[in-house]
Every structure is written in C-alpha cells, then in structure tokens.
C-alpha positions in Angstrom: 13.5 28.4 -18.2 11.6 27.2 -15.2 12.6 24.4 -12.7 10.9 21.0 -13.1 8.4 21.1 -10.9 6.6 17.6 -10.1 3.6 17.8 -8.5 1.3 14.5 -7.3 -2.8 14.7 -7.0 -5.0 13.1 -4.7 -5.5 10.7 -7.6 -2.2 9.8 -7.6 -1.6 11.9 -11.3 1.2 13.4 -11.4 2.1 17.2 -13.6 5.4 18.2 -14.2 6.9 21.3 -16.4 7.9 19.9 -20.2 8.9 22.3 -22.6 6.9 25.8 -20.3 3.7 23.4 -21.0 2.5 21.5 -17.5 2.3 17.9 -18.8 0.4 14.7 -17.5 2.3 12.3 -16.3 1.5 8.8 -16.6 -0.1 7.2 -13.4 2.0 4.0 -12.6 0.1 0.8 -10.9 1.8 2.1 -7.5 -0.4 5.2 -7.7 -2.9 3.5 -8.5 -2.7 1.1 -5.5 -2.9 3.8 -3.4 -5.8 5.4 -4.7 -7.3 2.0 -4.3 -6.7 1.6 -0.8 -7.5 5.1 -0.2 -11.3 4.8 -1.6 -11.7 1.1 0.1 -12.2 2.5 3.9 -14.7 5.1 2.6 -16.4 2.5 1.2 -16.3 0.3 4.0 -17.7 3.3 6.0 -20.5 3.8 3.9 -21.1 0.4 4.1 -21.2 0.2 7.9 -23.7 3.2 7.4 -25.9 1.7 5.7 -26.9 -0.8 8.3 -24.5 -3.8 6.8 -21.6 -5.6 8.4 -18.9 -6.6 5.7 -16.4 -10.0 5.2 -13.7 -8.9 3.4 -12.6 -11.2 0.5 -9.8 -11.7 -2.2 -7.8 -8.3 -1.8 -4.8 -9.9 -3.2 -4.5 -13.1 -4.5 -1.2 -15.2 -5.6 -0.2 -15.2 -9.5 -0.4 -18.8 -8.7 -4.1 -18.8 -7.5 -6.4 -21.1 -9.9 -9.6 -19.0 -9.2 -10.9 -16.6 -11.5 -9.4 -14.7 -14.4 -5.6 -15.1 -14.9 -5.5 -11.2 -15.5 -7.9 -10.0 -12.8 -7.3 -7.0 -10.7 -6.9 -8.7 -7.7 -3.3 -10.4 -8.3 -2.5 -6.6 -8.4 -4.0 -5.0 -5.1 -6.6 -3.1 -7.4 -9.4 -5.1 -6.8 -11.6 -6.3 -3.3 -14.3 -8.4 -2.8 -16.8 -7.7 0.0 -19.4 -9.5 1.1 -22.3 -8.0 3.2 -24.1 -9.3 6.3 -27.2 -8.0 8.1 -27.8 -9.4 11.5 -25.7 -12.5 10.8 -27.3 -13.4 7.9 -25.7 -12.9 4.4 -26.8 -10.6 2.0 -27.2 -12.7 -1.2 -29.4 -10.5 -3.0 -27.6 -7.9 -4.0 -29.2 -5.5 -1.9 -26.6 -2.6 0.1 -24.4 -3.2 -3.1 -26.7 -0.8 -5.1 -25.8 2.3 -3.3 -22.2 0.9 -2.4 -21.5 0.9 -6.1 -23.1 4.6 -6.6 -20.4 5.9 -4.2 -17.8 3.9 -5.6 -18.8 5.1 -9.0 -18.6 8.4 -7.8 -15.1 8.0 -6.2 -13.6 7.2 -9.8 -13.8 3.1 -9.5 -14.6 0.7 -12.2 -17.9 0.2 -13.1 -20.3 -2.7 -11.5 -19.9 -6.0 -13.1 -23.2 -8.0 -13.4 -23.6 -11.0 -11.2 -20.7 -10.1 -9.5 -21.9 -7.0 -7.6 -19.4 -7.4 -4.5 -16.3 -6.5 -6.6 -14.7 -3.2 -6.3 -12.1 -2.3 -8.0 -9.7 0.2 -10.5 -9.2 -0.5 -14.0 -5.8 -0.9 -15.6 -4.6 -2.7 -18.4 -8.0 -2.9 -20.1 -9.7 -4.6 -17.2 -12.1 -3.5 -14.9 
C-alpha cells in the first residue's frame, strides 16, 4: 500500500492517494482565497500596462454591509472591484475592462458580469 501522499496545485487543488487511485480533493474557500489574491496583482499589472491607473474598491466588505447582494463574493475575499483612471479622469465607459476581463478569463476567474464590468472575481457557492 502506498503512503498518502497530499499534493497542492498552483490552483490551490489538492490530490491525494485513495484506494491506489490519485483522487481530487475538494478546494476549500481558503484555497480559493489565495488563488484570488494570487491572479489580482497580475491583473493589476496588466492593467498598469495598458496605459490605466486603478482605484481599488470593495475587496472585502462586512457581513453587516447594506450594499449589494447579501451573498456576494466580496464578504468572502473572492471578489474586487477596480475602477480605472486615464490621466486623472475616470474611465466610465468601460473601455481597458475589455481586455482586463480577457486575461482574467484566461487566468480561471468568473465570467464578466454586464453593467458591472469592474468586478473581478472567483465563483463559489453558485455565484460568480
């Protein structure tokens, strides 16, 4: 019989030896913080890249926080809001988030929710 063996991802998955079969295991909301705040500074990176400077909003808000959805991603670390400048002025057409998204998208994170394109974030429980 082999020795449990645990191993952890980049993604924060973790495999372990059930039965000689390697089995998934389930990826707690711990991992999945870290994940998080492991894609938010490429992101932010990009971001700078692209010519934008970024305001940072609503990483974590309280469970006591009236605004916005009483399950949302945020009152668990797993969501950000950013919110782009160019020369000062604030971006309020949407335009940087495009390609932002297609990189976040490509890192694994939720999709883009219409008319509210400066959330990022991870699903879990069913919300995005």
């Amino acid at each position: 019989m082999k020795p449990l063996i645990v191993r952890h991802t980049s993604d924060g998955v973790k495999y372990e030896w059930v039965n000689q079969h390697v089995k998934r295991v389930g990826v707690n909301l711990g991992n999945k913080q870290e994940k998080f705040m492991r894609m938010v500074p490429v992101l932010i990176l990009f971001i700078h890249f692209l010519g934008y400077q970024i305001r940072g909003e609503d990483l974590k808000r309280a469970s006591t926080c009236n605004h916005g959805h009483r399950r949302s991603l945020h009152r668990c670390k797993l969501a950000i809001d950013l919110t782009l400048t160019k020369n000062g002025v604030l971006v309020i057409d949407g335009t940087g988030h495009d390609k932002a998204h297609d990189l976040w998208d490509l890192m694994g994170g939720s999709e883009r929710i219409d008319g509210d394109l400066n959330h990022y974030s991870l699903a879990h429980d069913g919300m995005r």
